[in-house]
C-alpha positions in Angstrom: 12.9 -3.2 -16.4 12.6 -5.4 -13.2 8.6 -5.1 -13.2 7.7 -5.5 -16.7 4.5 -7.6 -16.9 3.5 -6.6 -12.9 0.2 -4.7 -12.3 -0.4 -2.6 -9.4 -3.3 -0.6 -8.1 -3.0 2.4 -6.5 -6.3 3.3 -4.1 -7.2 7.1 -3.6 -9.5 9.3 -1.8 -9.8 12.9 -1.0 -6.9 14.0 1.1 -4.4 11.2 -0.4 -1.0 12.5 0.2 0.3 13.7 -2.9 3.9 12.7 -2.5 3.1 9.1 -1.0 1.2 9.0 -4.4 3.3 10.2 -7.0 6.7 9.1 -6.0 5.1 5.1 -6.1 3.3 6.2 -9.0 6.5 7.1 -11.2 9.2 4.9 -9.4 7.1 1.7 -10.4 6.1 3.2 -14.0 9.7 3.5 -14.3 10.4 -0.3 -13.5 8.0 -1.3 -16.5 4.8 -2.0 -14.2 1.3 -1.2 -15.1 -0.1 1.2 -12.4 -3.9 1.5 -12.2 -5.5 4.5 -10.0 -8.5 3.3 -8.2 -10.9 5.1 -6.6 -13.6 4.4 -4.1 -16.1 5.1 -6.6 -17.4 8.6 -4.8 -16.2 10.5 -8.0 -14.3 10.2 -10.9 -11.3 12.9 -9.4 -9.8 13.1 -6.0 -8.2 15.9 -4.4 -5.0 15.4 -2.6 -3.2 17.4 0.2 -2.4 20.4 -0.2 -4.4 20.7 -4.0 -3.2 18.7 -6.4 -5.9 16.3 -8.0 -5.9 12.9 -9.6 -8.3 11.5 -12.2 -8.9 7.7 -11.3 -8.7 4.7 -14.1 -11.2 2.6 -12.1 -13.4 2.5 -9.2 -13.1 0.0 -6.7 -16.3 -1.9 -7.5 -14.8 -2.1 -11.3 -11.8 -4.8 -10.1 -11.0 -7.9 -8.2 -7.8 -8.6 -6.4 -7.1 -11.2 -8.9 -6.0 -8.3 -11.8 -3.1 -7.2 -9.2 0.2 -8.1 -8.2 0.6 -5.8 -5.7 -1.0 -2.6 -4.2 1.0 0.6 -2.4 -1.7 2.5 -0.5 -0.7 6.3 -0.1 -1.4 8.0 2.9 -2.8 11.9 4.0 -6.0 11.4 5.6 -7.4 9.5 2.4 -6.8 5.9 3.9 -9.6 7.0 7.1 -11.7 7.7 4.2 -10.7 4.5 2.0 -11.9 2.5 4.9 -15.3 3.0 4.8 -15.7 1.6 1.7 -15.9 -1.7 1.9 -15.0 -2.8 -1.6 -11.6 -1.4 -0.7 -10.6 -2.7 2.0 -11.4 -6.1 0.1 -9.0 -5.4 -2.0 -6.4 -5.5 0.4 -7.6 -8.3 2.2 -7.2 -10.4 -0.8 -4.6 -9.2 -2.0 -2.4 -10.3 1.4 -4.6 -13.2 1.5 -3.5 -14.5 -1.9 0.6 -13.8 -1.3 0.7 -10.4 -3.5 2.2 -7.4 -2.1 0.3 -5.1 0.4 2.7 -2.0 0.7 1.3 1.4 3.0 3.2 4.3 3.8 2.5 6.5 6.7 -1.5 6.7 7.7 -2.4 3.9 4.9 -2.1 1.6 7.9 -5.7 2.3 9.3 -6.3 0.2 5.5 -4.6 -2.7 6.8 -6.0 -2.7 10.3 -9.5 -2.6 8.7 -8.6 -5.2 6.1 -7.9 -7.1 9.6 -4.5 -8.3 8.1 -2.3 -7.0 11.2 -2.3 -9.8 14.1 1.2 -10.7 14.9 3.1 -9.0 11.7 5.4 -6.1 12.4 4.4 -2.9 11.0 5.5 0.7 10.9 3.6 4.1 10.6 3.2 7.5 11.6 4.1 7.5 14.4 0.3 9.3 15.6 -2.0 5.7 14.3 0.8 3.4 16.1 -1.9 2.7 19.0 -4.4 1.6 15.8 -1.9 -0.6 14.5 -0.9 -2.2 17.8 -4.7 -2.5 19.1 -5.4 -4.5 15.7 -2.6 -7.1 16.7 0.5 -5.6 15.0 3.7 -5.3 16.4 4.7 -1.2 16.0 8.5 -0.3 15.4 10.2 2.8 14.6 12.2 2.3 11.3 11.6 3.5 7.7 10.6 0.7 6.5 9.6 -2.7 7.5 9.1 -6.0 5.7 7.1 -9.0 7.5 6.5 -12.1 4.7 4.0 -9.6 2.1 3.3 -6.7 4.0 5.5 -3.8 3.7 5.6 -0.6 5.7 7.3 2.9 6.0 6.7 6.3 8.4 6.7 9.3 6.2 7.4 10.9 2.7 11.0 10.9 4.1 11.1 7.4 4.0 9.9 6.8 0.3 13.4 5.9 -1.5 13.7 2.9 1.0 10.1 2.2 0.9 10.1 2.1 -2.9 13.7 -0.3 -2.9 11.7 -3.0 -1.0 8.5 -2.8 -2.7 9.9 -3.2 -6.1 12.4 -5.4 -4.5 9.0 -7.3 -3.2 7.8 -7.6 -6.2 10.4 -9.1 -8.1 11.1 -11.6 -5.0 6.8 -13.1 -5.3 7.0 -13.1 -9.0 10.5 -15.4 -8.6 9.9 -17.6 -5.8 6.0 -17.3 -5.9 6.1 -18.2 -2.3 7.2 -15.3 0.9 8.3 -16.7 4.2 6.2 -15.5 6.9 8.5 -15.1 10.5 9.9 -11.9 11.8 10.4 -8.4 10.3 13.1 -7.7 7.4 14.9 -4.4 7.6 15.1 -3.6 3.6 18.1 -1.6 3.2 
C-alpha cells in the first residue's frame, strides 16, 4: 500500500461536502494511510450537504501540524466556516509551512487564502471563489487539478479521481525525496 505509515487529517464543519469528503476519505484508507477527522471543536458531529453526518476523531485544538503528513480539506460551504476558527487554519499554515501536503478541492480554497499560503502559487477552484483566490495572491486556472511545489488543487466532485492520483501521488513523492521544488504549476495526469 503506497501510503502505509502516512497520517492525514481531514477538517470538517457543517455543510462539508459529502463527496469531497468520503471519496479522500476511502481512496487514502485504501492506500494504507491513517485518516483522522478533525473538527473545529463546535461539536462532536457535523452535518454535511445534503444530510449525511460525520462523527469527528478530534477537535482542532486536540492536534499540532506536526502529527500529519498531509491534509485534503473538503469543500461545501464548511471551509467559510472552518475559517473562522483559528486553530484551523493553523493547521494548514503549518502544514505548507513545514513541506507536507496541503490538498483542497473546490470551496476549501477560502482555507488556504486564510491560512495566507496563496501569493504567487497557482491554484484552482470553483470557479465562483476564483476572485478570493486571485485577490489573496494566487494565480487562478481552469483545470481539474493543479499541483504548485505542496499545494494541490482541483474544481469540483467531478474532478476527485485526478485529484486523489496527485495527492496520493504527493504523498509518496515528500515521503521519498523529503524535499518539493517550488516553480510553476504541474498538470497531474
Amino acid at each position: 500500500m503506497e501510503l502505509e505509515g502516512k497520517k492525514v487529517v481531514i477538517p470538517v464543519e457543517n455543510m462539508f461536502n459529502t463527496h469531497e469528503f468520503w471519496y479522500p476519505y476511502y481512496r487514502l484508507k485504501e492506500a494504507g494511510c491513517e485518516v483522522v477527522v478533525m473538527g473545529s471543536g463546535s461539536a462532536e458531529t457535523y452535518t454535511g450537504k445534503p444530510g449525511t453526518e460525520i462523527t469527528v476523531d478530534v477537535s482542532a485544538d486536540q492536534v499540532s501540524a506536526s502529527e500529519f503528513d498531509g491534509i485534503v480539506i473538503p469543500g461545501g460551504y464548511a471551509p467559510d466556516i472552518m475559517r473562522r476558527y483559528p486553530k484551523m487554519v493553523q493547521i494548514v499554515r503549518d502544514l505548507h509551512e513545514n513541506g507536507k501536503i496541503v490538498a483542497a478541492i473546490c470551496h476549501a480554497g477560502w482555507m488556504l487564502a486564510s491560512a495566507e499560503i496563496l501569493k504567487g502559487k497557482s491554484v484552482t477552484s470553483f470557479f465562483a471563489i476564483k476572485d478570493d483566490l486571485v485577490h489573496a495572491g494566487a494565480n487562478w486556472v481552469d483545470q481539474e487539478v493543479v499541483v504548485d511545489g505542496n499545494l494541490i488543487t482541483s474544481r469540483t466532485p467531478d474532478d476527485l479521481p485526478a485529484f486523489m492520483k496527485a495527492v496520493i501521488r504527493g504523498e509518496m513523492r515528500i515521503a521519498f525525496i523529503n524535499v518539493v521544488p517550488s516553480g510553476g504549476p504541474e498538470i497531474a495526469n
